[in-house]
N, C-alpha and C positions, 0 to 999 in steps of 0.2 A: 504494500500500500504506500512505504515510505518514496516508491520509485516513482509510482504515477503522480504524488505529488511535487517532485520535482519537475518532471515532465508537465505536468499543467503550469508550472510557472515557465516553463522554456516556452510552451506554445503560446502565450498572456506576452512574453517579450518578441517575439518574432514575428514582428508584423508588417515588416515595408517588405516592399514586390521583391527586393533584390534574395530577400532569404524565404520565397515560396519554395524551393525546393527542399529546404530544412524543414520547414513547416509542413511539407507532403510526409515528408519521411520520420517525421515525428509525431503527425498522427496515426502513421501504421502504427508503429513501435506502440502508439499508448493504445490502440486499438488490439493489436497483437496479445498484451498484457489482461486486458482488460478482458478477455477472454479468459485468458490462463486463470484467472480469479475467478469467474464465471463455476470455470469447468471446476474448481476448488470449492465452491457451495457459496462463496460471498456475489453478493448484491450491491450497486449504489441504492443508497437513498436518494430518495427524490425530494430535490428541492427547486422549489420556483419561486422567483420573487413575487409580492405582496401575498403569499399565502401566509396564512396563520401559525405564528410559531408552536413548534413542538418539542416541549423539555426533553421529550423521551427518545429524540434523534435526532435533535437539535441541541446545538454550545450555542451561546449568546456571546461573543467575543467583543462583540464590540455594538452600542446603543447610538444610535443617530435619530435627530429631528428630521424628518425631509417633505414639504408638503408633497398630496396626493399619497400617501400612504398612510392606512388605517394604525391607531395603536396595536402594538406587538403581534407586526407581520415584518416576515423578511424583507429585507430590502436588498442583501448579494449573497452570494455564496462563496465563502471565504475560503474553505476546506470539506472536499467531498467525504460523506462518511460511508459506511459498508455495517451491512450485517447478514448473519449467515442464512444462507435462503431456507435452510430445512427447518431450525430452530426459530430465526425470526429474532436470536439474541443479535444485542447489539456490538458489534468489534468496533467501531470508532463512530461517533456523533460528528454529523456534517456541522461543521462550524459556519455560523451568519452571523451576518451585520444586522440586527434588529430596530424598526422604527419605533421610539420613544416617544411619545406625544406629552 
């Protein structure tokens, strides 16, 4: 898990036209991975901005004012978390930015 988030910050910097090719070849690689986990019994959690926060697979890492979003709904997704598909336990909480009104 600690590799795909590296790789999520690599593909978050990699953004002018001259490094698409880096950028193609680094979402196989997290794509590849992201399988491998898969075939291992773990799941991402699913997070979407202004949904309603969830303690139970959700970190609140960081509390923002921002208008257009309701008290305590997400506002980013900071760090993706995973939990194991059979049990349903949680291996790591998707950390978010949450709207504080």
């Amino acid at each position: 898990i600690r590799l795909l988030d590296q790789i999520d910050v690599l593909l978050s910097a990699v953004s002018s036209s001259e490094a698409e090719g880096l950028k193609r070849g680094l979402d196989s690689y997290y794509s590849k991975i992201t399988e491998i986990i898969s075939e291992m019994g773990l799941e991402e959690i699913t997070v979407e901005n202004n949904m309603k926060f969830d303690s139970k697979e959700q970190e609140c890492v960081e509390a923002v004012h921002l208008e257009g979003y309701e008290d305590d709904t997400v506002v980013r997704l900071l760090q993706r978390g995973y939990r194991d598909k059979n049990s349903g336990k949680i291996v790591r909480c998707a950390k978010v930015s949450v709207n504080k009104v």
